[in-house]
N, C-alpha and C positions, 0 to 999 in steps of 0.2 A: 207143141212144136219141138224141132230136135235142131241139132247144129247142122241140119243140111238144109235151111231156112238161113236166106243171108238177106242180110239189110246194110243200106250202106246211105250215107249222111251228108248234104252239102247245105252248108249256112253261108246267107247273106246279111250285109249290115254288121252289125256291131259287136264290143268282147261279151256284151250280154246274149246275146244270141248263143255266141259259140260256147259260154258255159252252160245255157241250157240247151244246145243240141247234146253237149258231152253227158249231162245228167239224164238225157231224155236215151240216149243210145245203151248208157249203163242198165234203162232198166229192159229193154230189149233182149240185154246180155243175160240179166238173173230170168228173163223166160226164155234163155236157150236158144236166143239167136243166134250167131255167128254174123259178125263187124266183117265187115268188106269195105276196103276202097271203093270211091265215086265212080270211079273210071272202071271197074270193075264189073263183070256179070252180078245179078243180085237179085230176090227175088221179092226186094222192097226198097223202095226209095225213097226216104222221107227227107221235104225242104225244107229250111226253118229260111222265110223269108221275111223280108223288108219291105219297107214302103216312108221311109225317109223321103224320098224322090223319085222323079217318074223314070229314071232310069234304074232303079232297082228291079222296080213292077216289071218293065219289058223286059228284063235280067231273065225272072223266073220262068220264061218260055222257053228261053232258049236251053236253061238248064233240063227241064222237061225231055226236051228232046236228044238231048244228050244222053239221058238215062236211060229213054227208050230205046237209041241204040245199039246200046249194049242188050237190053234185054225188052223187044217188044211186049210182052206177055208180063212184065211187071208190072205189080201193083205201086202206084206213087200216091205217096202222102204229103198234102200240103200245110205245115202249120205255120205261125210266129205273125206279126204285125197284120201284112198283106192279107193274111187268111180268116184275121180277125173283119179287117175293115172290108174287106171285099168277097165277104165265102163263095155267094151263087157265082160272083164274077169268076174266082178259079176252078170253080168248080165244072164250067162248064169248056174250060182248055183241056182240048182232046188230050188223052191221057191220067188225067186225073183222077185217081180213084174217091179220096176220103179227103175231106179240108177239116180241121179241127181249130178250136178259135181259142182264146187268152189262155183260159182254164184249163180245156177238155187235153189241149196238147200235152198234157204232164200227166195221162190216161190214156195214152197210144195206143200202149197192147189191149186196151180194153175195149177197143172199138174196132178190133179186128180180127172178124168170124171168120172168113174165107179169103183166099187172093185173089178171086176171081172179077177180072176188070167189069167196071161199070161204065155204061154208054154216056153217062153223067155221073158228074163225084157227089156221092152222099157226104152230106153236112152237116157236122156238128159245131155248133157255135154260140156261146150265151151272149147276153146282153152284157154290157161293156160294166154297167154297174153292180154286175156278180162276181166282178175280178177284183173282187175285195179282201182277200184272204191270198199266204205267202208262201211261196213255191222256194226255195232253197235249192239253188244249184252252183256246180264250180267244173270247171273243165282240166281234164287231167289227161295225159296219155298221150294228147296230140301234139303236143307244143314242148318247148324246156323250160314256160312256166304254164300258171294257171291261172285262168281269168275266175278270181270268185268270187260272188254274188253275193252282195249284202242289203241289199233296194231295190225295189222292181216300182212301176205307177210312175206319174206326176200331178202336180197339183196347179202345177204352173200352166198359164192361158196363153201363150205365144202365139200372137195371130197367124205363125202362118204351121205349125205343128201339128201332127196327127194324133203323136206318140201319147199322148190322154185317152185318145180315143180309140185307141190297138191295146193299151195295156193297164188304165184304168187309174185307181187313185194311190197316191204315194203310201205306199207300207216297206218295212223292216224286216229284216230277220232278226231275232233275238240276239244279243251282244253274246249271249254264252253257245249257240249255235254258231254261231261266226268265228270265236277262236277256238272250237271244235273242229269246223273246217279246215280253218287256217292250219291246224297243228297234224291233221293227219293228211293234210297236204306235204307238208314239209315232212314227214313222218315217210311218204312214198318216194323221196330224193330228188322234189322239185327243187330250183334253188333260188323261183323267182314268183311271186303272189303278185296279182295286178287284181287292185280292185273296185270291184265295177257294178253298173246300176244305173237308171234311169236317170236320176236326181240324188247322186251321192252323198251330196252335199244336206240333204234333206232327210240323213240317214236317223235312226232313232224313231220317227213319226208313226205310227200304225205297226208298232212292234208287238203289241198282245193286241192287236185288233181293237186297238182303239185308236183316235185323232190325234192323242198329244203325244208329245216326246216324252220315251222313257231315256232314253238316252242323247246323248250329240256328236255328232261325226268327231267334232274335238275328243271326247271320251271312245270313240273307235279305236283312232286311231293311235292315242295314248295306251289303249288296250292288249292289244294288238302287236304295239313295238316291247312286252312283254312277252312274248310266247316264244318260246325255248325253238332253236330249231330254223326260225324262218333266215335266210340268207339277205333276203330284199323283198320290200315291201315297194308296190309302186302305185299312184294312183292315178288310175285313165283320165275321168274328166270331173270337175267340178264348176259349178256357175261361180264366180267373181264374187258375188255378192254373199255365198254360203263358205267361201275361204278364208275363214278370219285369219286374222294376226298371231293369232296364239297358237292355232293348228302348224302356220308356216315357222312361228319362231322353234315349237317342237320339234317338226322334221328336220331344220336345222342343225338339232344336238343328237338326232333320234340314233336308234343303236340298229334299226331297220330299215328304215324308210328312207328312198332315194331323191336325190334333188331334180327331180323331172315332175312338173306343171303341164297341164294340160287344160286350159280356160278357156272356153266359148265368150267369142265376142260378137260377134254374127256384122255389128256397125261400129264405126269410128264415129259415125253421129248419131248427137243428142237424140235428135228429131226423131231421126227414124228408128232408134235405139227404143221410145217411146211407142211409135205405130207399131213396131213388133212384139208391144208390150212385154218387154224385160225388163227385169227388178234391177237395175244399176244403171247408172249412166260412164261415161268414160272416166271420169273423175277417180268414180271408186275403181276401175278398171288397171288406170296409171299408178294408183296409189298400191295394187296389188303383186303390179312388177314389182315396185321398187323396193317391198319389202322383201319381195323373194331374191333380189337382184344385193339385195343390202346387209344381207344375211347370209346367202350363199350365192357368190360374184358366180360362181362355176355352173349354175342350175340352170337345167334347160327349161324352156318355157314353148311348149305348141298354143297354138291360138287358129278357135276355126271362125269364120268370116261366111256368110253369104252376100252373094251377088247378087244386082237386078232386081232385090225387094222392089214393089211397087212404091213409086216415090224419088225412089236411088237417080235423083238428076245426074249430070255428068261434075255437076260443082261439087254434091253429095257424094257420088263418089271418090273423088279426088281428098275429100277430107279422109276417109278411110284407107285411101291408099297411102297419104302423108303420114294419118296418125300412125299407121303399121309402120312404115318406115320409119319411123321416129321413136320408137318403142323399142327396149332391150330384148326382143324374142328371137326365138330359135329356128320355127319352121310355123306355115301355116298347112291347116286345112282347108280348101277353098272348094265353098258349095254354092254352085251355080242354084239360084233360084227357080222353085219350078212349083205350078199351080198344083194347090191338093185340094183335094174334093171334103166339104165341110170344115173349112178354116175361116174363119173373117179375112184374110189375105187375099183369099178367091176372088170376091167382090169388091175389092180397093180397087182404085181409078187409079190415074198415070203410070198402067204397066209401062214396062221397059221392053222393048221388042228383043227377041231370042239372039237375035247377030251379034245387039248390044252387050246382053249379061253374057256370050260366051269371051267378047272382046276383053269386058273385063274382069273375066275369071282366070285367061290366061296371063292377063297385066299383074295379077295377084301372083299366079302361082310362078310367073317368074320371079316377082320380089321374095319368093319365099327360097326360091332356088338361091338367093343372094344372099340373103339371113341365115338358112341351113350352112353355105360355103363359110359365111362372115363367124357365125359359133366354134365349128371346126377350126378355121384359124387359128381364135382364141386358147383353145384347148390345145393346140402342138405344144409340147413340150412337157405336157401334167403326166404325173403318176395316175392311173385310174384303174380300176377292176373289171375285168371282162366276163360276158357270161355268153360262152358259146355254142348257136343254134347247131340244130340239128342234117342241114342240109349241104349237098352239093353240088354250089354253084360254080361252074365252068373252072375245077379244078381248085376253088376257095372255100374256105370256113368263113361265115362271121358270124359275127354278136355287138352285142349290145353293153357300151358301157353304163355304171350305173347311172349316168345325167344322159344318156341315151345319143351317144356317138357310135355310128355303128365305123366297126371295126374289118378288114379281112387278112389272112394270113393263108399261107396254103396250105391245102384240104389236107385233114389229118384225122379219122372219124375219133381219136382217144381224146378228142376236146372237146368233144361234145356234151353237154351239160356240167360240163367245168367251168371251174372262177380263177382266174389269175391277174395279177399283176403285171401292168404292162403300163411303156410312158410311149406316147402319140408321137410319132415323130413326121410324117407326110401324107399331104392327102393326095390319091391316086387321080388317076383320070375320071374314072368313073365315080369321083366326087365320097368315098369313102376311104378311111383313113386307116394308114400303114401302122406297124409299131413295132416294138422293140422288147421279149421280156424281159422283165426285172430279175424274173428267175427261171432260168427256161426248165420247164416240166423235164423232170426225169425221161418219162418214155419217146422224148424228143431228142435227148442226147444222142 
């Protein structure tokens, strides 16, 4: 192939994803592809999709046809979760050329002989129990930081989760592969590491391709806040129950790592906290703000929550919506519940009808609108570090403080992947907040 062969890349779901579409598009690049925009003419379209929910799934049609737009005569490649669990199912949405499943997807180029479209998509896909071995990726180039990959699998049975059965059993990348990554990330002028994986918290497990822990997330990320270079360290999501004390008391002195929490709670109740079988109850859940709240008063904390599990009465809900509100957190994630095909969740009794879990996902995602304003509040007046994106919205800059208050000032492109010093002084209309340098940039004078 030559650079007149263009492929262009759209991910759905998660920061896992988007560091392996970034490492899947690099090796495109060393066979002499030439990167296009989505929105762009292209003469391959690869999707890395989801299947978290059923609205992901319907997502990936419409994206299809978006790409054909642009260029009827393209060949489209479907990989990542959805491509795993359902190949014949995408394979047979007009337009699909090739579906590739857990494995094969980190073998792109190699399963493509010609571009010439198929009346149905040829598929490659293994048995879920061969996704036993670790693929190593990080996302660079697209963002002003980079999502990098240290766990991929789970091991964890949550009645209502796919994600076992798209991406198979918990393994590691090796600790010395990791701040390899880490270092020639920051080595390229990123100035922000966000790091990410299935089961982070579970990190260490299936790192030489065996069961036990050569290492522990605590030892990560002790590791880690040693390498020369990284600006900010942040970590996406971790289960409550895999957060110990010691990792939070660390971050709190860390010379990298940011005070931004990101904890899946899914219920505020026991009960159902049990039917969904998760390893913690709220107990250990309350007991994990308070250290992070106790240690660093300034630390953001996200919390995702599902609606409408089977079970979820109106008095069960109402415990989850008090316990939230009663809780030192920041902002929620709020995920409407929705039936997946081979879960024990599927055939639980006293579903919740659709009107009810959307009633109370928007009851959530308003308290969250209240928490997000209520943080912001807190934080007027603090000195903080900005790290500003690369975009231009409606004449603004923003970014991201390090406890993750997003910031806007107007559009200036020499701020872009810059760190400064700024104190919070109002929050605007549109609920993000103004400021003030401490030291206004030179090229701003």
């Amino acid at each position: 192939m030559n650079l007149s062969k263009k492929v262009a890349f759209y991910t759905l779901g998660c920061k896992l994803n988007f560091s392996e579409t970034s490492a899947i598009s690099r090796s495109f690049q060393k066979n002499n592809y030439q990167r296009v925009e989505f929105d762009e003419e292209a003469d391959i379209y690869v999707i890395n999709t989801c299947s978290v929910t059923d609205n992901a799934d319907k997502r990936f049609k419409t994206i299809v046809k978006s790409a054909l737009k642009q260029n009827d005569k393209a060949f489209l490649i479907a990989i990542g979760c959805y491509a795993q669990l359902k190949p014949e199912e995408l394979a047979n949405i007009e337009g699909v050329d090739l579906v590739l499943g857990a494995t094969e997807k980190f073998k792109v180029t190699d399963y493509i002989n010609d571009l010439s479209k198929n009346d149905i998509g040829e598929v490659h896909s293994c048995e879920i129990e061969d996704a036993n071995f670790y693929e190593g990726s990080y996302s660079i180039g697209d963002r002003t930081r980079a999502f990098l990959k240290v766990q991929d699998g789970c091991d964890y049975k949550c009645t209502y989760c796919t994600i076992p059965l798209a991406r198979g059993i918990s393994r590691s990348d090796t600790l010395e592969n990791v701040l390899k990554n880490a270092k020639d990330i920051s080595e390229q002028g990123i100035k922000e590491i966000v790091l990410t994986g299935v089961n982070i918290g579970d990190y260490g497990k299936g790192e030489f391709g065996n069961k036990k822990h050569e290492h522990t997330f605590f030892e990560l990320v002790k590791a880690l806040d040693d390498v020369d270079g990284i600006n900010r360290l942040r970590i996406s999501s971790i289960e409550p129950n895999l957060l110990k004390n010691e990792t939070i008391d660390f971050i709190a002195n860390s010379n990298s790592f940011v005070p931004h929490f990101h904890i899946p709670l899914q219920s505020g109740n026991d009960g159902l906290l049990r039917k969904m079988k998760r390893r913690y109850l709220t107990r250990i859940y309350t007991d994990r703000v308070s250290q992070i709240k106790n240690t660093m008063p300034n630390a953001c904390i996200g919390v995702d929550v599902i609606v409408g599990f089977p079970g979820e009465t109106d008095e069960v809900f109402l415990e989850t919506y008090n316990y939230l509100s009663s809780l030192d957190i920041s902002y929620l994630h709020v995920f409407t519940y929705s039936e997946r095909p081979n879960t024990e969740a599927v055939l639980m009794d006293e579903v919740v009808p659709k009107n009810i879990r959307h009633k109370r996902s928007k009851m959530l995602r308003g308290l969250s609108v209240k928490k997000r304003r209520a943080f912001y509040e807190s934080q007027l007046g603090n000195t903080l570090t900005v790290l500003f994106e690369n975009e231009n919205k409606e004449g603004y800059i923003q970014g991201f403080t390090e406890n993750y208050v997003k910031v806007k000032t107007l559009w200036n492109p020499e701020l872009i992947n810059t760190l400064h010093t700024i104190k919070l002084s109002e929050i605007d209309e549109d609920g993000l907040v103004r400021f003030n340098f401490i030291k206004q940039p030179e090229f701003i004078c």
